[in-house]
C-alpha positions as CSV (number, residue, x, y, z in Angstrom):
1,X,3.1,9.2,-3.3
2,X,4.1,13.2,-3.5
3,X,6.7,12.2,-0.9
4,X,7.9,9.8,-2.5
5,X,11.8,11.2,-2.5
6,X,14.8,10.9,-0.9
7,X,15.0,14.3,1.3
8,X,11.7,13.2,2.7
9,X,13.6,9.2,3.6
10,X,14.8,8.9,7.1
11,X,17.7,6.9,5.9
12,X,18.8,10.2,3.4
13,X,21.6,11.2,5.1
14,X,22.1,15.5,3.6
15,X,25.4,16.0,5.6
16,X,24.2,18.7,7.9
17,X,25.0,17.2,11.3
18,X,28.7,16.4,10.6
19,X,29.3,19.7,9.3
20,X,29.9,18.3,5.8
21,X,28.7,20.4,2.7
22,X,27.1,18.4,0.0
23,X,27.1,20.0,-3.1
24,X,23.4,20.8,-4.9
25,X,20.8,18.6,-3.8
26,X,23.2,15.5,-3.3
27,X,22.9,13.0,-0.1
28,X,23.8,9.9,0.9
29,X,21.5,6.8,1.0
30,X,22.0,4.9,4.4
31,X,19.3,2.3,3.5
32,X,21.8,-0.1,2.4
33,X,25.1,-1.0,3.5
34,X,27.6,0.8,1.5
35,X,29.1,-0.5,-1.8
36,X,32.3,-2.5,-1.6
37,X,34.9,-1.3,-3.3
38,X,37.6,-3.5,-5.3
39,X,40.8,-3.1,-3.8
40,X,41.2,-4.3,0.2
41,X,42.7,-0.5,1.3
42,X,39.8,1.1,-0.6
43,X,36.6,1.9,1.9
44,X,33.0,1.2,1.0
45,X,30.7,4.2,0.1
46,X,27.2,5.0,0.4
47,X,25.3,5.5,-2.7
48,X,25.2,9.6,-3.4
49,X,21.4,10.4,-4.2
50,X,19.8,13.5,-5.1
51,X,17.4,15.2,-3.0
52,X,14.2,14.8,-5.4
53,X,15.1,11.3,-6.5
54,X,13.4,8.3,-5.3
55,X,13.7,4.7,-5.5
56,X,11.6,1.5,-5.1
57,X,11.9,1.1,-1.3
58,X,9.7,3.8,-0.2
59,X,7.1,3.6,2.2
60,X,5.0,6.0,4.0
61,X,6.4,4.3,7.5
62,X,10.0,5.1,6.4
63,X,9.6,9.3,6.2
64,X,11.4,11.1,8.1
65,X,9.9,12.3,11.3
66,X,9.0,16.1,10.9
């Protein structure tokens, strides 16, 4: 379970492909839809994770593919 964070998920989403800089360690989580927000102009976000955290979905099958 030493893999057992998010920067080694394949749904951790670290902004490089879209050019975007995330600041320290942060990503998003793409395992779940994002979160709804209250007002009906307001968009949903994805949950902002660090790099080392972890959560209780993780499963060897669901690394990212080296």
């Amino acid at each position: 379970m030493a893999n057992a964070k998010c920067e080694s998920c394949k749904f951790f989403d670290e902004h490089k492909v879209n050019g975007a800089a995330a600041q320290h360690d942060e990503g998003l989580c793409r395992f779940n839809p994002p979160v709804n927000q209250p007002g009906p102009d307001a968009h949903g976000l994805w949950p902002v994770v660090g790099a080392t955290d972890w959560c209780g979905h993780y499963m060897l099958e669901m690394t990212a593919a080296e």
